[in-house]
N, C-alpha and C positions, 0 to 999 in steps of 0.2 A: 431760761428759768432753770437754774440750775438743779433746786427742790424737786423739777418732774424729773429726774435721772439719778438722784440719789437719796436714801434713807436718813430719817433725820440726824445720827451719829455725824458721817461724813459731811453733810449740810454745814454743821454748825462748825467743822473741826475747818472747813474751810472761811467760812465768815470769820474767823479767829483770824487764818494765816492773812483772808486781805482784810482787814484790821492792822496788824503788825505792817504791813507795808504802806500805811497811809503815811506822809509826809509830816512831822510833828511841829516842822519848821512853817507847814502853811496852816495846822492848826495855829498856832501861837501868832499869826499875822492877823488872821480873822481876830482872833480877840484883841491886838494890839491897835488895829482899825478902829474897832466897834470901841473900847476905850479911848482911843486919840477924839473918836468923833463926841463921844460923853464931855471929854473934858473940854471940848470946845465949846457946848450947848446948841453942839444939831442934832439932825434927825436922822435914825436910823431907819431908812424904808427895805421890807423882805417881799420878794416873791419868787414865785413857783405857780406850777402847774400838777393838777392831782395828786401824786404820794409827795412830789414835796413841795403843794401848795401846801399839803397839810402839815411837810416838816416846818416853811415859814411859817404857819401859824403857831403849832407848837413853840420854837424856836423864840418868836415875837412873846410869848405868855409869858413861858420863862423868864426870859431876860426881864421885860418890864417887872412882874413879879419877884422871880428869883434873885435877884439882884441887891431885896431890900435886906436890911435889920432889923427882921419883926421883933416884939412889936415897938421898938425904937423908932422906927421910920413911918408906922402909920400917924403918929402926931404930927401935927401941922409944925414942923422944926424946921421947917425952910431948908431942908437939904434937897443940895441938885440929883434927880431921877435920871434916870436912861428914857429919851426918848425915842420912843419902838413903834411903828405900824409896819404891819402886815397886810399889804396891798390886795391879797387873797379872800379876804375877808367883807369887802361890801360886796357883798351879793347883788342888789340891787342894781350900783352902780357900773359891776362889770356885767350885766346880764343888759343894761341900754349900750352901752359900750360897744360889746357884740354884737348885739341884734342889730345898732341903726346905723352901724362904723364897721364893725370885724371885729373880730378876735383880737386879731393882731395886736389892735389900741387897748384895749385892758388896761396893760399895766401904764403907758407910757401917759394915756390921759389924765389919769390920776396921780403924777409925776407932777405934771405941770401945774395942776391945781395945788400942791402942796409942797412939792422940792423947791430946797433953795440950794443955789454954790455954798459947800463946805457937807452939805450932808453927803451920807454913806446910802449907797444903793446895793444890797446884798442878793446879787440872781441867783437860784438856784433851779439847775437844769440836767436831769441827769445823763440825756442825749448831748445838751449844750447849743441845740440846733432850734431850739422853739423860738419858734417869730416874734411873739410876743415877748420874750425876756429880753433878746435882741432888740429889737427897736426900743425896750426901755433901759435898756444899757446904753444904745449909742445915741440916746436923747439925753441921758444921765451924763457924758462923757464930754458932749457939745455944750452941756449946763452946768459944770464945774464940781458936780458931784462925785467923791469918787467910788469906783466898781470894785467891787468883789465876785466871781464867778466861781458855784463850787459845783464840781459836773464829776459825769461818772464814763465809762466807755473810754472813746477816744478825744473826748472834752469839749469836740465840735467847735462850731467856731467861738462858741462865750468863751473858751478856755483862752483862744487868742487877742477876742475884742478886751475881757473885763482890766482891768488896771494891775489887781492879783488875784490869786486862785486856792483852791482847793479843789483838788484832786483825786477822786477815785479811780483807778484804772483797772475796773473790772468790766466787761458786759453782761451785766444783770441790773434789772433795773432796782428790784428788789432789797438784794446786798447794797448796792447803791446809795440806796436812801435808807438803806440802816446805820450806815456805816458815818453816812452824813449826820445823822441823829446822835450819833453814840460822839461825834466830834462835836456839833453841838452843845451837849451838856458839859462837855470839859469846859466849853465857854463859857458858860452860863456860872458855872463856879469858879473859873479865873477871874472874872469882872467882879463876881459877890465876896470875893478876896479884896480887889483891888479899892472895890467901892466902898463897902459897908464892915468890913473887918479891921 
């Protein structure tokens, strides 16, 4: 945690420089993915674990929301939506999941219940080592869906399992999933270009 050993000035002046070093070329494949998958009319499923369960959730709002041409697209005009779940989000269902199976199955249950071959499975893991995004990556891989892995550190093994990636190469989990967010939203406005502009 970088934040316990320096003052906010230096903090931020380094979030900047790893910013500048993310790959622009894997930002722009994430959106080119999540696009290819739009115009086919599948499904785009997101997860994560704590800071970026919450960035798939975030992530998941945006796109479904940010994506339109309000208020052109809230009329019932028959144009095709981005569809988005965020796996992170039944409570419910991943809390029997855990309790009467493991953790592990979380995400991969809820895979099966609703993935099909041709959708997009977007892990997001900032170690790259969670069990849970794993098994639902190499369930998603066997089932014809394809992987996106965007991890932080030294990208663990999602970095190797997913199909492509995004990349942070910092060890902070923090920066991490800021930096995941901050690439996110370039998303979220390249699609609302592509889609609704």
């Amino acid at each position: 945690m970088l934040g316990t050993r320096m003052s906010a000035e230096p903090f931020l002046r380094r979030v900047a420089e790893e910013l500048a070093r993310i790959d622009a070329i894997e930002v722009q494949a994430l959106a080119d993915s999540m696009y290819e998958t739009y115009q086919a009319g599948r499904f785009i499923f997101v997860i994560g674990n704590g800071g970026s369960g919450s960035n798939a959730s975030h992530f998941c709002e945006d796109i479904g929301k940010g994506t339109l041409k309000l208020p052109d697209d809230l009329a019932e005009n028959g144009k095709k939506r981005v569809k988005i779940l965020s796996l992170t989000d039944n409570t419910p269902y991943i809390l029997a999941w855990g309790n009467d199976e493991g953790f592990e199955r979380v995400f991969v249950e809820q895979l099966r219940n609703l993935a099909s071959p041709g959708d997009l499975l977007i892990a997001i893991s900032g170690s790259g080592n969670s069990k849970n995004i794993l098994s639902a990556v190499d369930w998603a891989k066997r089932n014809g869906l394809t992987t996106f892995g965007c991890t932080g550190f030294t990208g663990g093994k999602l970095r190797q399992e997913a199909h492509k990636g995004l990349h942070v190469p910092i060890d902070d989990m923090g920066i991490v999933e800021t930096l995941h967010l901050a690439a996110f939203h370039w998303v979220v406005d390249d699609l609302h270009r592509r889609i609704s502009m």
